[in-house]
N, C-alpha and C positions, 0 to 999 in steps of 0.2 A: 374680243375685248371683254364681255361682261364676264364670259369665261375665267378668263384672267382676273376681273376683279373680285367673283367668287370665291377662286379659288384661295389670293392674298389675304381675304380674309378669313378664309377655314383656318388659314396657319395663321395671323394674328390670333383669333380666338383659342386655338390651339396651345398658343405661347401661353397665352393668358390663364386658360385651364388650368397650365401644368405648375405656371407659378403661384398662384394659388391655392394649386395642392399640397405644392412645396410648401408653402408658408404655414399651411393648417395643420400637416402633419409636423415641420417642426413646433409649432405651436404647441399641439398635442403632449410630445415629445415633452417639449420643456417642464408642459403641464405636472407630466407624470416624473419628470427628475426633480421639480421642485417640489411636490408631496410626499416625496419619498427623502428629501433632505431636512424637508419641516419633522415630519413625522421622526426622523431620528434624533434631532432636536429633543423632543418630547416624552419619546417613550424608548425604552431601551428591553423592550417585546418586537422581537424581529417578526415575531406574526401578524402583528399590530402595523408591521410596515410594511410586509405583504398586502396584507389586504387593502391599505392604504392608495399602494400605488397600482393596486388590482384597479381597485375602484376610480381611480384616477385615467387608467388607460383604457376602461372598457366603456364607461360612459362618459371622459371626458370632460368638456367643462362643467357639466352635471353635477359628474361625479367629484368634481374640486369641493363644488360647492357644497354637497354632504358631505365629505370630508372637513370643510370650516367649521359646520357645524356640528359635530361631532368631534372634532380631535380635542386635545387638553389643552385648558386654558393656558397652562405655563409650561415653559421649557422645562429643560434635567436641570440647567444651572439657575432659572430662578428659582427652582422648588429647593435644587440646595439653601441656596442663600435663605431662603426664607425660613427652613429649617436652622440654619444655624443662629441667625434672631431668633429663631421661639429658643434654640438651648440656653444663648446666650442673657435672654430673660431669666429664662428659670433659672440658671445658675446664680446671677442676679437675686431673686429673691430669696434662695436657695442658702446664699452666703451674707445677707442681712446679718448682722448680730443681735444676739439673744443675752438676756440676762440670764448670768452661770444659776442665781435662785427662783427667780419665777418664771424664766423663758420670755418674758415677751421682749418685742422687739426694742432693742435700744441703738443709739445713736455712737459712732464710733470714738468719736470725742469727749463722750459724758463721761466722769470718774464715779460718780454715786447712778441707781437703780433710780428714777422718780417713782417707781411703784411700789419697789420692799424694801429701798434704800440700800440696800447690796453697795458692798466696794465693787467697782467692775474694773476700775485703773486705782492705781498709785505715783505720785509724782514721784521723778529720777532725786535724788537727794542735792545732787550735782549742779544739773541742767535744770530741773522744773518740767520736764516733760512726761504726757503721763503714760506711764509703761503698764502689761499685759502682767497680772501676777504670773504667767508661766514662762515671762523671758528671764533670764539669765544676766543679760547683758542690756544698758539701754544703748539703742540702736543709733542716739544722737551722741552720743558721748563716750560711750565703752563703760560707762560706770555698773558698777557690780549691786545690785539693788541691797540695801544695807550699809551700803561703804561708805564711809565719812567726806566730806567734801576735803579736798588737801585743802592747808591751810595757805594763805599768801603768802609771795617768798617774801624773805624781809628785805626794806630797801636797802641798797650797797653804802658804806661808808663813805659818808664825803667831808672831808676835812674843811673845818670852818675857813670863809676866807678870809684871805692874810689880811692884817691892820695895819698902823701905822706902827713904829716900835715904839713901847713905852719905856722910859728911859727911868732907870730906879729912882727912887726917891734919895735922897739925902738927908741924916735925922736933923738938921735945921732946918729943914722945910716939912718937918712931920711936926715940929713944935709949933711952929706957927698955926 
């Protein structure tokens, strides 16, 4: 009997061993596919993701952990993004308007320079809105800068209305 009871438990422990191992190697496993998915993430240096998941598979949770510490802080796509705010500022400041005579920065609304008094718009003759000396056309209206405002149409005829009839006079009733 103790025979038997030895022995039952060599193979529980044995189950136990093997599951175990099981676990830690896919653990391991997972370890090194998910270093290697982050890492692509990040850096688009396929040697950079070699060694990556080198380092992941040889040492392990170790080596995860000097991987956290050493990979890049930001993915491909936030580095995009964040690149395209910095263009989108500079283009921003980029496209500020400038006074045509002294250059400094003016406001897109202003007609006059407040610093050399420069025309920088012209009101539409038309509309009142203030137009770019280099358009052609204003953009509220179609009016041709120069061209005279049409005049009002005139109102339509309306025939006064009807009275009562006046009935001629009679010249005895013009002497009286």
């Amino acid at each position: 009997m103790p025979e038997q009871l030895a022995n039952l438990i060599g193979v529980g422990l044995e189950w136990v061993v093997a599951v175990s191992g099981g676990l830690i190697v896919a653990f391991w496993v997972g370890l090194v596919v998910w270093t290697w998915r982050d890492i692509r993430t990040r850096s688009a240096d396929i040697f950079a993701a070699l060694l990556a998941a080198l380092l992941a598979l040889v040492f392990g949770p170790i080596g995860v952990l000097l991987y956290l510490l050493l990979r890049p802080k930001q993915t491909l796509a936030e580095q995009y993004d964040r690149a395209l705010e910095e263009e989108a500022l500079l283009r921003e400041i980029e496209e500020a308007p400038a006074c045509s005579s002294c250059g400094r920065p003016v406001q897109a609304d202003w007609q006059f320079c407040p610093f050399c008094e420069a025309e920088l718009r012209h009101p539409c003759q038309q509309c009142g809105q203030l137009l770019n000396p280099e358009w052609k056309r204003c953009p509220h209206c179609g009016a041709r800068p120069g061209q005279t405002p049409p005049l009002p149409p005139l109102p339509a005829y309306v025939p006064p209305p009807p009275t009562e009839r006046i009935q001629p006079l009679e010249p005895e009733q013009v002497a009286e």
